[in-house]
C-alpha positions, 0 to 999 in steps of 0.5 A: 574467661579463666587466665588459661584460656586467655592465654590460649586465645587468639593472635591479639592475646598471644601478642600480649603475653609476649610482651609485644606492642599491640592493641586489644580491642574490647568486645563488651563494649556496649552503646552508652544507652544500654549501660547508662542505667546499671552505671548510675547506680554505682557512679551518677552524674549528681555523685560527678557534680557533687565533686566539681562542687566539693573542688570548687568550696575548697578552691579558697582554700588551695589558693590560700595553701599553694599561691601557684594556683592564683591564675586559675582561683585555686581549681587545679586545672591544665592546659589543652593544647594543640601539638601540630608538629609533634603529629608530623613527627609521629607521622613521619618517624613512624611511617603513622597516619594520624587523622584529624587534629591533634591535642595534649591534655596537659596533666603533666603540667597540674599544679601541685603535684604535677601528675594526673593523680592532683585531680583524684587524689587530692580531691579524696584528701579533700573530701575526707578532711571536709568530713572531718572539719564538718563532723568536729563542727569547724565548718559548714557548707557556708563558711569559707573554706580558705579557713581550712588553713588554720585547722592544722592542729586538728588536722594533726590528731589524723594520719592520711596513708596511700600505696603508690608507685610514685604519682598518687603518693605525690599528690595525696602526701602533699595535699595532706601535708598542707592540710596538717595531717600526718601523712604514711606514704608505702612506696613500691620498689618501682618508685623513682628516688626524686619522688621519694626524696620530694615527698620527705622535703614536704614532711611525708613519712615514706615508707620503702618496699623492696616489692611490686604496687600490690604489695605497697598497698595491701601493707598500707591498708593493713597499717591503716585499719589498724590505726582509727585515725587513720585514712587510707586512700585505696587506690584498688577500690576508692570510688572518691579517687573515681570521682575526682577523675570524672570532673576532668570530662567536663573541664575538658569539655569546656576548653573545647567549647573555648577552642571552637572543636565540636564533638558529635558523630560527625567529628569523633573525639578519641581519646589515650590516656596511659593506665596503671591500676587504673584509676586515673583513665578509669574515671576520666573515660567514664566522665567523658562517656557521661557527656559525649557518649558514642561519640567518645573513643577511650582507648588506656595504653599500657606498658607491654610489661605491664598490661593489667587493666588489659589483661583485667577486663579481658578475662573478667578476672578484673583484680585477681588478674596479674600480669605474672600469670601470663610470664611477663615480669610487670617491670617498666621504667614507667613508674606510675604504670608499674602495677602488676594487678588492675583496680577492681571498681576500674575493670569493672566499670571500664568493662562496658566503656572501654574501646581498647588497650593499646601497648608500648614497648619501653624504648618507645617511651623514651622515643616519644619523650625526645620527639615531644621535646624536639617537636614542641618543647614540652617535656613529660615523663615516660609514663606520659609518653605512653599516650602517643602509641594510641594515634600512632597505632589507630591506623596501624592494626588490623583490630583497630582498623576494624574496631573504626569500621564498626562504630562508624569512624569512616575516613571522613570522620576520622579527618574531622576527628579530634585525638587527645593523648592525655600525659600525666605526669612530668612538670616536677621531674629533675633538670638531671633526670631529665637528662638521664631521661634524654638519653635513654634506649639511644 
């Protein structure tokens, strides 16, 4: 489908150019069997556990380099916790009807970086430096890797290099830092002061643009391909950064078992996790349909400014799609969102997984940061909050309703569901941003 047609379309696209909340659901979704095989072929499960190993030989390593992660042995891993009152709330501002049980998958709260972006990027920084070491003959699969610490000289003769917004930047410059490269972060016009200024405190070269994502990145691979030593973590195209975010699926899948909630046809789980180019849900949805396949519901949720990955797999124009050709300015004040063009491996593989798009105006980030902070006392950034217009909107539109009918989400399923808003980012947000944040759009 070209972009004019897209355009053109029915009332669910005409919402989305006029930057309305809705929710677009995905008519290529198919059964998991039916996609199963063709999928493996670009991300397996053997390549997924490959990774969970990878995180856990460096694990040594990350506790050695960042004490904080002492109670969980150096695996970057959040909590999942249930938010009782903060489903009243919604319920009741909203006029929503939430079913089932909800939970806070809390990678606002990861160690390190504090962002969903401490699971891909800094398993691909991890993954490149293990290269390295292991080529160099410093490290083999039986050392321990605690060792990695003491490579810093060699780490050094290397630069690590990334577009962002803001998170991934974060996540991969402070890892790379702490391994001992020379990190290049290109940072976009829509990254917050704070990240910048915390990423310079850690001895990360940022690199400013008076520009969107797009350009960011492009300027950061063209500065890296130039350089031989250097790495660039395309957060476009990288299938490590994909990896990373499909260990998540099992981690979560283990702190269910521990919670005592099953996942089967009878007790659906229904997942929003806020998208920017993609990367993040991407990964984490496909894990989470490698293990529970039909049973899993994974809906991103989008700025309606800012809906690529939406506006990406609905076209099938995947990463020539951009959010300026149906007018919309691709402007939020959800940093890590602000990606005008969607990831090209992302829409691609999402576009047979993905339930839908749902999208959230910018006030109501804010509303759902102070109903989160009244309810349960947790406090995470808008980009986070994003994830809330999923069970509030499950219910509400006509297309999810009817998305719900048609895979077998009756009323009773739905009572016996488990929804999971996935925030991404906060832990390491400023005391005065945050009263900044509080009083937005009141």
């Amino acid at each position: 489908m070209s972009t004019d047609a897209f355009i053109t379309g029915d009332a669910v696209p005409a919402a989305v150019r006029a930057a309305e909340e809705t929710v677009w659901v995905n008519p290529r979704l198919l059964p998991f069997d039916v996609v199963d095989g063709l999928s493996q072929l670009v991300v397996s499960d053997e390549d997924i556990a490959d990774a969970a190993a990878r995180l856990r030989r460096f694990a040594p390593f990350i506790r050695r380099a960042f004490p904080e992660t002492a109670e969980t042995d150096g695996l970057i891993e959040s909590p999942l916790r249930a938010v009782p009152a903060m489903q009243v709330r919604l319920s009741d501002a909203y006029g929503a009807e939430i079913p089932g049980r909800l939970l806070l998958k809390m990678d606002s709260h990861l160690a390190i970086a504090g962002s969903v972006k401490a699971r891909g990027g800094i398993y691909e920084v991890l993954k490149h430096a293990e290269g390295l070491a292991m080529d160099a003959g410093l490290l083999t699969w039986e050392d321990d890797y605690a060792k990695i610490a003491d490579l810093r000289d060699f780490f050094a003769r290397y630069t690590v290099q990334v577009g962002s917004t803001g998170n991934l930047g974060m996540s991969i410059g402070i890892m790379s830092a702490a391994i001992g490269f020379h990190v290049r972060v290109h940072m976009s016009a829509d990254a917050k002061q704070w990240k910048k200024d915390l990423l310079r405190a850690h001895g990360v070269e940022v690199i400013e643009y008076a520009d969107d994502y797009s350009r960011a990145v492009a300027e950061g691979r063209r500065a890296s391909d130039a350089d031989p030593m250097s790495h660039f973590d395309d957060d476009e195209k990288s299938v490590d950064l994909f990896l990373g975010y499909a260990v998540a699926a099992e981690r979560l899948a283990a702190q269910l078992r521990v919670q005592e909630i099953t996942v089967d046809r009878e007790h659906p789980l229904i997942v929003y996790i806020p998208a920017g180019v993609g990367g993040a849900p991407g990964g984490v949805s496909y894990g989470l349909r490698r293990l529970y396949h039909d049973d899993v519901h994974c809906f991103f949720v989008e700025p309606a400014q800012c809906p690529s990955v939406l506006l990406g797999v609905a076209t099938q124009r995947f990463e020539r799609a951009n959010v300026h050709d149906i007018g919309l300015a691709g402007r939020t004040d959800a940093d890590g969102l602000a990606c005008a063009s969607p990831s090209s491996l992302v829409t691609r593989m999402m576009t047979n997984h993905m339930a839908g798009v749902f999208t959230v105006s910018e006030a109501h980030l804010y509303d759902y940061l102070r109903d989160l902070d009244a309810s349960e006392g947790i406090r995470i950034e808008p980009s986070s909050c994003a994830a809330f217009a999923g069970p509030i909107g499950l219910l509400r539109w006509s297309a999810a309703r009817d998305y719900c009918a048609a895979h077998g989400l009756t009323e009773e399923r739905l009572h016996r569901a488990t929804q999971i808003a996935w925030a991404t980012g906060g832990r390491l947000v400023p005391a005065e941003v945050w009263e900044e944040y509080l009083g937005t759009y009141r």
